[in-house]
C-alpha positions in Angstrom: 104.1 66.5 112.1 105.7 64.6 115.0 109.4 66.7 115.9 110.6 64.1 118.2 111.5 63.7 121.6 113.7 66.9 123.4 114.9 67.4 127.0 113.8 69.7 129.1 116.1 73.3 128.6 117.2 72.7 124.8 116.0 74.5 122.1 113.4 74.0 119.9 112.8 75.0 115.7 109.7 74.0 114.0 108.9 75.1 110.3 105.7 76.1 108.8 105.2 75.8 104.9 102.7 78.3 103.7 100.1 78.1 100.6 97.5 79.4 98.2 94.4 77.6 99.2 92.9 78.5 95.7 95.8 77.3 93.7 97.9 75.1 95.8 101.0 77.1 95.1 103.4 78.1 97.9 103.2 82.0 99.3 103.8 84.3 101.8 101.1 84.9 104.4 99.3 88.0 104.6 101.1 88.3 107.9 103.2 86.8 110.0 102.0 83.4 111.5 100.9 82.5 114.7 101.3 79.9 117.0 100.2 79.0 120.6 101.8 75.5 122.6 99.5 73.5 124.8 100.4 70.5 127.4 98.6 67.1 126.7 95.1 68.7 126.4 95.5 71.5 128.7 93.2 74.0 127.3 95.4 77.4 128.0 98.4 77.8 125.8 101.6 77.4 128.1 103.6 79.6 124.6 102.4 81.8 122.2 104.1 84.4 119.0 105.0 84.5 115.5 107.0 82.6 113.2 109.3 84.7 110.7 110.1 84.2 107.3 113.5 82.6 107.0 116.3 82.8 103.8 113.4 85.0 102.0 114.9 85.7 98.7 115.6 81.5 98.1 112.3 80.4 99.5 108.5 81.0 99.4 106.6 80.8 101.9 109.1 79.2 104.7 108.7 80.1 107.9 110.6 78.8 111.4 110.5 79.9 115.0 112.7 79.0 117.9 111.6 78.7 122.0 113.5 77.1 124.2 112.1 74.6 126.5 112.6 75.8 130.3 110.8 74.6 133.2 110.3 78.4 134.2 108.1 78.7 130.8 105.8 75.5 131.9 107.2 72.8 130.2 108.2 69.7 132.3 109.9 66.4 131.8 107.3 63.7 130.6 104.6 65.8 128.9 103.2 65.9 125.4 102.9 69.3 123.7 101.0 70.6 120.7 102.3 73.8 118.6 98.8 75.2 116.2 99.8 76.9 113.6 97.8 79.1 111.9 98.0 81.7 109.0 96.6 83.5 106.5 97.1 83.9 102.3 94.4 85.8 100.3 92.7 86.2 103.2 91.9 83.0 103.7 93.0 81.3 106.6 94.4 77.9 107.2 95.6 76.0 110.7 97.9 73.0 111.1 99.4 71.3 114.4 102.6 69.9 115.3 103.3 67.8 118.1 106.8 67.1 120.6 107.3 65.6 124.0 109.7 66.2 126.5 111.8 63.3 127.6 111.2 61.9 131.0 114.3 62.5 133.2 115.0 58.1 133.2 115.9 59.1 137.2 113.4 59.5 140.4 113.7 63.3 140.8 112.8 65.4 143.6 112.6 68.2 141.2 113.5 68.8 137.7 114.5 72.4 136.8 116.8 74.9 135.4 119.3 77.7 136.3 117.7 81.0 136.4 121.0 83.2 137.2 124.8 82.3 138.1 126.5 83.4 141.2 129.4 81.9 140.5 130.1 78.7 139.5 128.7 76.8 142.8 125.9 79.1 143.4 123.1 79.8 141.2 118.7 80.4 141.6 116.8 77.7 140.3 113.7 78.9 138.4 111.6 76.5 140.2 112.1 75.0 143.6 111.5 74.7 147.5 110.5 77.7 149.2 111.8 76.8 152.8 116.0 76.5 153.8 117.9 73.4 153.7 115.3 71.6 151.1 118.1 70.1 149.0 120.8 70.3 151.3 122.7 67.1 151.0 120.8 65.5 148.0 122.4 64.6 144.9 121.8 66.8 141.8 122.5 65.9 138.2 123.5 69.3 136.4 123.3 69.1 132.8 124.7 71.5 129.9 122.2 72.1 127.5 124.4 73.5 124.7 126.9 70.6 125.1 125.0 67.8 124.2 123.6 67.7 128.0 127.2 66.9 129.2 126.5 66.2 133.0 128.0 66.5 136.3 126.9 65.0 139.4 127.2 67.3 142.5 125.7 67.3 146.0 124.0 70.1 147.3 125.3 71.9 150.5 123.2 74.6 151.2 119.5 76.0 150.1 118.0 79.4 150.7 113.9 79.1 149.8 113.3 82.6 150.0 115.5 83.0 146.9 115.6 79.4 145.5 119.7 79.8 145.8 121.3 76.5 145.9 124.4 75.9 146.8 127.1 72.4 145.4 130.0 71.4 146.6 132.2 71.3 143.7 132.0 73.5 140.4 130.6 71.2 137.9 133.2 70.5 134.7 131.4 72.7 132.7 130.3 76.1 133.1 127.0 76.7 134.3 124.5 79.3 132.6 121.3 80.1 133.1 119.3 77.3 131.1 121.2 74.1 132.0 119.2 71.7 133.7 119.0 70.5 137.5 117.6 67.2 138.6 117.4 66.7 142.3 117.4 63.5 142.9 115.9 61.8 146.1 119.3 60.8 148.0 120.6 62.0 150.8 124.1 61.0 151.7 126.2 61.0 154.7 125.1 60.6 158.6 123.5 64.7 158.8 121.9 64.3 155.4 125.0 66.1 153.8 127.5 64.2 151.4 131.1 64.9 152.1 132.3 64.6 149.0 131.8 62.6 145.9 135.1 62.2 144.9 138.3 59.9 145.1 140.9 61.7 147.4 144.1 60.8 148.3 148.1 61.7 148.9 151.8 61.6 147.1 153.9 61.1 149.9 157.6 62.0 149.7 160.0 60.8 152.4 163.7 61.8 151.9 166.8 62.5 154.4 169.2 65.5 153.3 172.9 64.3 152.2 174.3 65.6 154.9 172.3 63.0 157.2 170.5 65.8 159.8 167.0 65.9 158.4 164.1 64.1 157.5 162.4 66.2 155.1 158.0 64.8 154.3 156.3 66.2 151.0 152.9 66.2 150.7 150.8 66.4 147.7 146.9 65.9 147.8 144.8 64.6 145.0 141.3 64.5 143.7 140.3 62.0 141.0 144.3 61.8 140.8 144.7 65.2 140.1 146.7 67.5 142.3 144.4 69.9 144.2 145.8 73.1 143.4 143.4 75.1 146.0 140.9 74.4 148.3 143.7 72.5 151.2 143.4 74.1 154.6 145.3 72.7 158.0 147.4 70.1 156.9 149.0 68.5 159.5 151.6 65.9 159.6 151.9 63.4 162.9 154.8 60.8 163.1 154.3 57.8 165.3 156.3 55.0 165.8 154.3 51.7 167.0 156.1 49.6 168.9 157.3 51.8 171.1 154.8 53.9 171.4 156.6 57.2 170.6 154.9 60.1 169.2 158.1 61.7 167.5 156.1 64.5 165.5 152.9 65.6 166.5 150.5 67.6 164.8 152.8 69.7 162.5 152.1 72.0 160.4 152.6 71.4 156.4 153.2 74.4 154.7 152.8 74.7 150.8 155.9 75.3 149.1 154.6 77.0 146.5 154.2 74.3 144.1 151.2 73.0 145.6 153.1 70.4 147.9 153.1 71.0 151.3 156.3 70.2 153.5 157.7 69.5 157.3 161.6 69.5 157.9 162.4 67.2 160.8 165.4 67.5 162.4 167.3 65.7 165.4 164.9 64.4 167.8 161.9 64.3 165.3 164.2 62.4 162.6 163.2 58.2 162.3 165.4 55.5 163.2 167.3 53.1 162.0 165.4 49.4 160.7 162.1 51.0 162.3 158.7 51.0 161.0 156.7 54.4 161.4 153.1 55.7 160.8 152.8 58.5 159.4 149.4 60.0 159.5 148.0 63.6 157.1 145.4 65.4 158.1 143.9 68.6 156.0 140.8 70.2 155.3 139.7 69.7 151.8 136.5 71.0 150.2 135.1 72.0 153.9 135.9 68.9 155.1 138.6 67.2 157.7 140.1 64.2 155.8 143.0 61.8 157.1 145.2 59.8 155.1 148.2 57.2 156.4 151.5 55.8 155.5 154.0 53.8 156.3 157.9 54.8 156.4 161.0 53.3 157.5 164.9 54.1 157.2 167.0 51.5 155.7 170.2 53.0 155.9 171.8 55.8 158.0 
């Protein structure tokens, strides 16, 4: 019996129906069942055990086991496998096969493998991998959940120990990460030292507003991922006011401080506060996910 088509990391049932040779009926086995998995015609079995009777006192003769299919227990993406079955009633014994395949991963991959053990949620061990440093720093990796429906995440690697087959991401995925999920490493490297920035959209809320008693020039910052307000992760933010025509630097470099609400502020006050009718840069510069970043806007003072 064909049992489909599975990815690598889910799990796997198969059922065995067991019978009197002599009279056809169903029965229990004299024991439990056997079976042993083999790749394509690969004569060694990659999997071997016993199948176990299952809801006993409504059936006869049911049996069902479960594996799952990991990389780190031989299966791979693209491979045909073979589960014989074999068992015995009256002792007579009887053998039948089933047969699965593992889905190829549809993308070029460096490596296909899964999670061995957690760190935390942007380090884990791979049970299968590299065994020098750096191998899969900066490529792309496709992290897949295997008991969500292989929800995915696309992250880029930032560091690689071989010794220990840690790897490292840049982001936690959005889901958490276990030991069984899948990793593809794809072949792409990004960014000029092999090492992606970032894969996401970033960018700022800027607030420009003068107090009512007309002596300050207060700037809000908020900084966004995927339009989401980064809650964490923003180092150095810096706010520099320029005013082009000029040129005047009228605030250089200052800090931002977080307010506590996540949005980081500067208070100007009489020589740092704009002018009347003029057009100023403003420019934002923080550290974001390990990375310097700088964003720019445009402000001006229309009345007093």
């Amino acid at each position: 019996m064909f049992l489909g088509n599975w990815e690598l990391g889910e799990w796997l049932t198969f059922p065995l129906n067991c019978w009197n040779l002599g009279t056809g009926a169903a029965a229990d086995a004299d024991s439990a069942p056997t079976y042993r998995i083999y790749e394509d015609e690969t004569g060694t079995a990659i999997a071997n055990g016993t199948l176990a009777l299952l809801d006993d006192g409504n059936t006869l003769g049911f049996y069902t086991e479960r594996i799952q299919l990991l990389g780190s227990a031989g299966f791979e993406a693209g491979k045909a496998y073979t589960i014989y079955l074999s068992f015995i009633v009256g002792a007579v014994e009887r053998t039948l096969a089933h047969t699965f395949q593992i889905k190829a991963t549809g993308l070029p991959s460096v490596c296909r493998t899964t999670i061995a053990s957690v760190v935390n949620q942007t380090t884990f061990t791979l049970t299968a991998g590299a065994d020098f440093d750096h191998a899969y720093r900066g490529h792309m990796l496709l992290l897949r959940d295997v008991t969500n429906n292989h929800y995915s995440s696309l992250r880029v690697g930032t560091a690689y120990t071989g010794s220990t087959r840690t790897l490292v991401v840049d982001v936690a995925p959005d889901f958490t990460i276990a030991a069984g999920d899948v990793v593809d490493i794809l072949p792409m490297r990004l960014g000029a030292d092999g090492l992606a920035a970032d894969l996401h959209v970033y960018d700022i809320v800027l607030d420009f507003d003068k107090d009512d008693g007309n002596a300050k020039d207060r700037y809000g910052v908020s900084f966004l991922r995927n339009g989401v307000v980064l809650t964490s992760g923003v180092t150095v933010a810096k706010l520099t006011v320029w005013e082009p025509s000029a040129p005047t630097t009228l605030i250089d470099a200052a800090d931002l401080v977080d307010d506590g609400s996540h949005k980081y502020g500067y208070v100007a006050e009489t020589t740092e506060r704009i002018s009347l009718g003029l057009l100023y840069l403003v420019t934002i510069t923080a550290t974001i996910g390990g990375a310097g970043r700088t964003f720019r806007r445009y402000v001006k003072r229309d009345a007093p």
